[in-house]
C-alpha positions in Angstrom: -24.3 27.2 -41.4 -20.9 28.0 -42.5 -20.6 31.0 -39.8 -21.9 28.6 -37.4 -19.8 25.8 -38.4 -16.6 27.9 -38.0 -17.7 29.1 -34.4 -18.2 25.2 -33.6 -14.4 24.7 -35.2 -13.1 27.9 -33.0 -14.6 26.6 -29.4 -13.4 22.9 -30.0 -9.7 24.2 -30.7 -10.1 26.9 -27.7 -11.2 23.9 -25.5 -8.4 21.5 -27.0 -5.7 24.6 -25.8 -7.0 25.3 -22.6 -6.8 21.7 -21.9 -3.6 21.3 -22.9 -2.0 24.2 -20.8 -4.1 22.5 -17.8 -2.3 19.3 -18.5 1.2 21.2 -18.7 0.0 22.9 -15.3 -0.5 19.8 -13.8 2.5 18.0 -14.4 5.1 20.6 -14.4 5.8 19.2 -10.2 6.6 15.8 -12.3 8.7 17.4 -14.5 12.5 17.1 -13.6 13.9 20.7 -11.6 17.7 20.3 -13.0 18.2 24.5 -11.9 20.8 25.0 -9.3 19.9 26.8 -6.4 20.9 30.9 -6.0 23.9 31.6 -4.0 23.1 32.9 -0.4 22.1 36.6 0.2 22.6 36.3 4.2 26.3 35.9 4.3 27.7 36.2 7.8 30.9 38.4 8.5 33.8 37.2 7.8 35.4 34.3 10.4 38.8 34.1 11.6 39.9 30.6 11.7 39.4 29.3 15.1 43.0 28.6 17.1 42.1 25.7 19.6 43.7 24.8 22.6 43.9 21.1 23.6 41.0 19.1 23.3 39.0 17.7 26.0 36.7 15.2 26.8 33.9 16.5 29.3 30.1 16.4 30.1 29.0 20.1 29.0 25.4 19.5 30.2 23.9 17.1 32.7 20.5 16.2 34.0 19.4 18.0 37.3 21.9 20.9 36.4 19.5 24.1 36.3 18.0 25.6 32.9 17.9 29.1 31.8 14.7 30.4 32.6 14.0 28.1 35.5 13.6 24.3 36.2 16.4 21.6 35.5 17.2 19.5 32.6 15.9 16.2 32.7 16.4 14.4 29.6 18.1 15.3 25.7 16.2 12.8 23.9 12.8 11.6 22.8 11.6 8.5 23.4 14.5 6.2 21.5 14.7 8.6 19.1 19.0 9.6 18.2 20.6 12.3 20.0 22.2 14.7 17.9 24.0 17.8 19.7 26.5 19.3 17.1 29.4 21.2 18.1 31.0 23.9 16.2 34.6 25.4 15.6 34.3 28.0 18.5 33.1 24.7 21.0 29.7 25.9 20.6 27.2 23.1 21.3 22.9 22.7 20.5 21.5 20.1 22.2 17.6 19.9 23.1 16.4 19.0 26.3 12.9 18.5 28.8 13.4 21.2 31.8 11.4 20.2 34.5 9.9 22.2 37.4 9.2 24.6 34.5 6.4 26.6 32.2 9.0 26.0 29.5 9.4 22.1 29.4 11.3 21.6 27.0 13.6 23.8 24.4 16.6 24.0 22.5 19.8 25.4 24.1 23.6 26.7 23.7 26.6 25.5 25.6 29.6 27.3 25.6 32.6 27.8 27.9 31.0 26.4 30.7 27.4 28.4 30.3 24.6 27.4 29.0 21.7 30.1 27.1 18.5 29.2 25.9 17.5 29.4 21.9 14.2 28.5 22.1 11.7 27.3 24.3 8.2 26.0 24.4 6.0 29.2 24.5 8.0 31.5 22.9 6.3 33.6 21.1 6.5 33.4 17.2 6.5 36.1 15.0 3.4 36.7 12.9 1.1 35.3 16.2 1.0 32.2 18.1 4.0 30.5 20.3 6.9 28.0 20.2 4.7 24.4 20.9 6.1 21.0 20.7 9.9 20.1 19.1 8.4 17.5 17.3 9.2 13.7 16.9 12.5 14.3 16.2 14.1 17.4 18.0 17.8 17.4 15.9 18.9 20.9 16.2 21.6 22.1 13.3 24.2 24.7 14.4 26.6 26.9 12.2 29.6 28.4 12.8 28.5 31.8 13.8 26.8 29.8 16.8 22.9 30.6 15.2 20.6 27.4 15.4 18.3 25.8 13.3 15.0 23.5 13.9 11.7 22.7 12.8 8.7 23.3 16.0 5.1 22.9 16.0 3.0 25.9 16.8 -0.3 27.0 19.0 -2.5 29.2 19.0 -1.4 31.0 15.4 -2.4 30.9 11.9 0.0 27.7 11.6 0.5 24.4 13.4 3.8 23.9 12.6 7.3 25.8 10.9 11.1 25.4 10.3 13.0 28.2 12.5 16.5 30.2 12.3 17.6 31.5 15.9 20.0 34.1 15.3 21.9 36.6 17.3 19.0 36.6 19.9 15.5 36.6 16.9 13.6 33.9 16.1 13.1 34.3 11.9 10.5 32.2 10.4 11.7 30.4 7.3 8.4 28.1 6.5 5.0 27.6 8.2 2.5 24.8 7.6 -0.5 25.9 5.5 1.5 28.6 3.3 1.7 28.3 -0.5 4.2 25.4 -1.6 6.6 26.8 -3.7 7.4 25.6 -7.0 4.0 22.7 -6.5 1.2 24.6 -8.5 -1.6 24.3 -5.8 0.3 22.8 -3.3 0.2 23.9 0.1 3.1 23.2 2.9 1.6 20.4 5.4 4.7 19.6 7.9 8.4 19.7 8.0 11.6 17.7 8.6 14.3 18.5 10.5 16.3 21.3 8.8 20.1 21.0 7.4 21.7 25.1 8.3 25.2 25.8 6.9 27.6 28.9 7.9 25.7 31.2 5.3 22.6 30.7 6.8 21.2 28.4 4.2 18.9 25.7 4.6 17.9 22.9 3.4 14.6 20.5 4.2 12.2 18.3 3.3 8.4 19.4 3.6 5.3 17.6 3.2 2.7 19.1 0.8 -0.7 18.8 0.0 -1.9 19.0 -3.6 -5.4 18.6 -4.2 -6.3 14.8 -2.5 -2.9 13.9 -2.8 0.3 14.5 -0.3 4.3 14.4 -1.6 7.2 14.9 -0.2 9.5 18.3 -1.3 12.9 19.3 -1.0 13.6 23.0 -0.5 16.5 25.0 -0.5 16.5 28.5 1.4 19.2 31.1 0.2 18.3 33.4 2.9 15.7 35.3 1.0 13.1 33.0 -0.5 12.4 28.7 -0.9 13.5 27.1 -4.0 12.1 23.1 -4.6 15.0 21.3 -5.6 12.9 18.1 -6.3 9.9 16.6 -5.6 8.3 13.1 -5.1 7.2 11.8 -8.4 9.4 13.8 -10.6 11.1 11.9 -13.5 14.8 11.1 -13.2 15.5 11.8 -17.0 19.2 11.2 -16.5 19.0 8.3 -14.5 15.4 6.3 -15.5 12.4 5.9 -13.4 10.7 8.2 -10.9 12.0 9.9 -7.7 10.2 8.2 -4.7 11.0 8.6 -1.1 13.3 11.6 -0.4 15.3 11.1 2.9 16.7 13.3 5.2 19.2 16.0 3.2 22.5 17.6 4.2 24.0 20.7 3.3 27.5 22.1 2.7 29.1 25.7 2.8 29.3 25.3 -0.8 25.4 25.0 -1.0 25.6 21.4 -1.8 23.1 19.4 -1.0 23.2 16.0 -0.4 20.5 12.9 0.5 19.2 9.7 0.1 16.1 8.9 -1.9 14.5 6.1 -3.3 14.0 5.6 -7.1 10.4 4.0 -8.5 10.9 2.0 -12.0 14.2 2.6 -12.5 17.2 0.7 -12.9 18.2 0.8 -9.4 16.1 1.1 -6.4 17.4 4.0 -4.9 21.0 6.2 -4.0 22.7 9.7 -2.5 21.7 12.7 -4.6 23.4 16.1 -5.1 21.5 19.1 -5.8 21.7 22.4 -4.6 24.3 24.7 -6.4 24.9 21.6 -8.4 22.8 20.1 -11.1 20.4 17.3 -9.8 22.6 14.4 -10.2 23.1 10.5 -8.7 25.9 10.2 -6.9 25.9 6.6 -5.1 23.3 3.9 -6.3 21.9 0.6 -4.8 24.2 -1.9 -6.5 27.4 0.2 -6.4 30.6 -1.7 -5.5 33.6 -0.7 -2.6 36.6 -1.3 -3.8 37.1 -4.9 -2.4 34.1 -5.8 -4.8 31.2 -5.3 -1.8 28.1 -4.4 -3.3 25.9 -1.8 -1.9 22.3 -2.8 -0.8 20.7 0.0 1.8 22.0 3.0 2.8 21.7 4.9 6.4 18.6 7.0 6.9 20.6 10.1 7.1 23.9 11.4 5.2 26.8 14.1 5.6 28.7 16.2 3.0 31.8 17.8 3.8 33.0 21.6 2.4 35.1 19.2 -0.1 31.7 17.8 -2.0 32.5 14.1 -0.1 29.6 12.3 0.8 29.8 10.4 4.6 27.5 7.1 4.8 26.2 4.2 6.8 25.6 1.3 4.5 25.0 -2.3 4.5 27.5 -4.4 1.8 27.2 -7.9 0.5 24.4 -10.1 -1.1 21.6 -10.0 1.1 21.7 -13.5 3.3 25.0 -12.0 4.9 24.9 -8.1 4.8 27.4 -6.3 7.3 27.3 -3.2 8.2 30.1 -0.4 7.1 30.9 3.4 7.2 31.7 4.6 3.7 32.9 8.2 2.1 32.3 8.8 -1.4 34.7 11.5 -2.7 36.5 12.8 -5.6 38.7 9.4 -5.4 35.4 7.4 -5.8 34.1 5.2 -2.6 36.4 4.6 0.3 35.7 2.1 3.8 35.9 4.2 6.7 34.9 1.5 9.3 33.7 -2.6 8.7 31.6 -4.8 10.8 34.5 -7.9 11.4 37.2 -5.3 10.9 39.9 -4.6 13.9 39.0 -1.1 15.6 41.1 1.4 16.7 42.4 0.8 20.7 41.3 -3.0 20.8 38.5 -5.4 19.6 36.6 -5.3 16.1 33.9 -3.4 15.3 30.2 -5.7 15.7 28.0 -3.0 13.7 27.3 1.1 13.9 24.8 3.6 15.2 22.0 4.9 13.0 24.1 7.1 10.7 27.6 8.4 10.4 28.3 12.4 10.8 31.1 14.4 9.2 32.6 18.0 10.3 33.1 20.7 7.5 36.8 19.9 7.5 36.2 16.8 6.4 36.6 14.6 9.8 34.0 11.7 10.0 32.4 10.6 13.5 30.4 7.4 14.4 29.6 5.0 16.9 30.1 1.2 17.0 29.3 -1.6 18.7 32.2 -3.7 19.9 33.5 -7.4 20.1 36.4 -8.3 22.2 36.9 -4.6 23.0 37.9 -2.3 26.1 33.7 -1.9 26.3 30.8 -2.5 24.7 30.1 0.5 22.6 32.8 3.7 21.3 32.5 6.7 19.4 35.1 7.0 16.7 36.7 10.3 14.6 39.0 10.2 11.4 39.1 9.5 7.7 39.3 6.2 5.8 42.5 4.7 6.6 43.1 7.5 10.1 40.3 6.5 12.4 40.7 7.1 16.2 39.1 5.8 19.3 37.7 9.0 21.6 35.5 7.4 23.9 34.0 4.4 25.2 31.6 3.2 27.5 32.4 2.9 30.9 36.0 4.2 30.4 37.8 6.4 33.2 37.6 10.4 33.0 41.0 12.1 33.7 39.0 14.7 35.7 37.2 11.7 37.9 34.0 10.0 37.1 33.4 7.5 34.1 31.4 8.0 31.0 27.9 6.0 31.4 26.1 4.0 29.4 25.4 5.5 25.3 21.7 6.6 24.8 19.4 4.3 22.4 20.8 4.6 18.6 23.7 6.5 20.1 25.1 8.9 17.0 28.7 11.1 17.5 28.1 14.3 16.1 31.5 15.6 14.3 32.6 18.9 14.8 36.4 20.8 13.3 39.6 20.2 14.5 38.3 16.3 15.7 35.9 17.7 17.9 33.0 15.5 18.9 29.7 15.4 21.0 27.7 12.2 22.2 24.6 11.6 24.6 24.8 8.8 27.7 21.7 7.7 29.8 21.4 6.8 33.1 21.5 3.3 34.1 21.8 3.2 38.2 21.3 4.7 41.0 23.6 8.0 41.1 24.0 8.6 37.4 22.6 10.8 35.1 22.0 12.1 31.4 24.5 14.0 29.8 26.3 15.0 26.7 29.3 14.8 26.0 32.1 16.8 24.4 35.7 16.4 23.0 36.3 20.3 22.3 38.4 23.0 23.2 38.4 24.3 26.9 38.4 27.6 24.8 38.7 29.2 21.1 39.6 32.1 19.4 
């Protein structure tokens, strides 16, 4: 009975163990990942800083104009989804686009000096089996300085249905596929993607869906160029700040492998702000509640974010108690929050700015860029450049081109994408007879 009763003793404990390890195993994705991401191990060569010539302000792509590969552009956005076309230091610009008159409908592509090469296009093949399918909902390609692209795709006819791409020096590399492991999410398996973040050491950064058991979350990974790290996931508790991270928006990522984004914040003591993470400890940056320095407190922030190579954070925002909100541009650096741009303030070049385009962008260098709304203006919308306090008008709608022509109406949620040295890209629609698409660049002619 003794023998017996001692075996009895043993097998509760071993249960009462095994359980407990189960229980650490299933929580350890809610447990808070304060690890800072590895440095890069897919530097590129070194860069010579780029000399530019003076900049101009042109259409580098228009619709009709004939695609690589066959068939003409027709349109650069989806639906009324934001145009983003980012420009880099050598005048480099990704844009996607619909070809028509084409097996390859529709693709990401690279403008430069006046030429225009395809990255990637709708059936192209992917490595490991299956081809290039839909650029999903949002087709917002990221670009680096060494002119290699970044995006996330679906896929047909392979082992996945969808992945997050690097095009580089000609190759398509695969950085994640739907239905692969999830790292750092015990049992959790990679659903979807996000559009990607890509700095100039071919980092990443990205928010995936995952599926864990009967349950889906939302996971942000880093990619050093060798493997994924999860930076945080949905659910995880905030022990430094209180409550439980929530929604994870949108991130971006710096040359310093900073990452940056919005999320919101479930039973805490605020409902939500801009995080860092990355190669800096997980940390809030910007809350819900935080005050400018005229005393306006912060109540929402833009769906998407920028960080500059100097660790400052660029953001749309709306200020004030919540029966009279308006709508600002704000930059959150070393010096604490600073107004870029007001709703009610004057603009540069005439009228006052009447509200902003879905989010703010900001160049490496440290150069904001933005759209607005205008009241009382030379026209009815503008994209701006500059720093708080140094903001400039570059273009607004329906204003005279010094090579002939005039620049046409903005797309839907219009968003100026900010490249160095003030450079600047923007999309416009047709809206008559004789116009059509394009997007726009203020760049050099030429770099070095």
């Amino acid at each position: 009975m003794l023998l017996t009763s001692a075996w009895q003793r043993m097998l509760i404990a071993a249960i009462a163990v095994a359980s407990m390890w189960l229980a650490v195993w299933w929580v350890t994705p809610s447990t808070p990942s304060i690890t800072v991401a590895q440095p890069a191990v897919l530097v590129p060569a070194t860069k010579t800083a780029a000399t530019f010539g003076p900049m101009t302000l042109r259409p580098i792509v228009l619709a009709g104009q004939p695609a690589p590969g066959g068939g003409r552009f027709d349109r650069f956005e989806v639906s009324t989804q934001p145009v983003v076309a980012p420009v880099n230091a050598r005048g480099q610009v990704a844009f996607y686009a619909t070809v028509v008159h084409a097996f390859a409908r529709e693709g990401v592509f690279l403008a430069e000096a006046g030429r225009i090469s395809k990255v990637a296009a709708f059936g192209d093949p992917v490595p490991g089996g299956g081809m290039l399918g839909i650029f999903s909902d949002h087709p917002l390609p990221a670009l680096n300085a060494a002119g290699h692209v970044a995006f996330d795709a679906e896929v047909a006819g392979g082992r996945a249905t969808e992945g997050v791409f690097l095009a580089r020096n000609g190759e398509l590399h695969v950085i994640a596929l739907a239905d692969d492991d999830a790292p750092g999410i015990p049992g959790g398996v990679l659903l979807g993607f996000d559009t990607p973040a890509l700095n100039d050491n071919d980092e990443l950064a990205f928010v995936a869906t995952v599926r864990r058991g009967r349950d889906t979350l939302h996971v942000l990974y880093f990619w050093n160029g060798r493997r994924l790290q999860r930076l945080v996931a949905e659910g995880e508790l905030l022990l430094r700040v209180g409550g439980v991270m929530d929604g994870i928006g949108m991130p971006a990522l710096n040359n310093n492998g900073v990452v940056a984004f919005p999320a919101a914040i479930l039973k805490g003591p605020v409902l939500g702000g801009i995080f860092v993470a990355g190669t800096r400890e997980l940390r809030l940056l910007v809350a819900a509640g935080d005050r400018t320095p005229d005393g306006a407190m912060i109540q929402r922030f833009s769906e998407q974010i920028a960080i500059d190579d100097n660790d400052a954070i660029t953001f749309g925002a709306y200020l004030g108690p919540s029966g009279s909100l308006r709508e600002a541009v704000l930059r959150r650096g070393a010096d604490g929050l600073a107004t870029i741009a007001l709703e009610g303030a004057p603009a540069p070049g005439g009228g006052r700015y009447d509200g902003f385009g879905p989010w703010p962008t900001v160049a490496a260098d440290g150069d904001a860029a933005f759209t607005a709304a205008l009241a009382g203006g030379p026209g009815p919308l503008a994209a701006f450049v500059g720093t708080p306090g140094h903001v400039r008008r570059v273009a607004t709608m329906g204003e005279a081109l010094p090579g002939g022509g005039q620049i046409g109406r903005f797309v839907l949620n219009a968003v100026a994408v900010a490249g160095p040295g003030g450079g600047l890209t923007f999309a416009t629609m047709a809206d008559r007879d004789g116009e059509q698409n394009a997007i726009y660049c203020r760049c050099p002619l030429h770099s070095h």
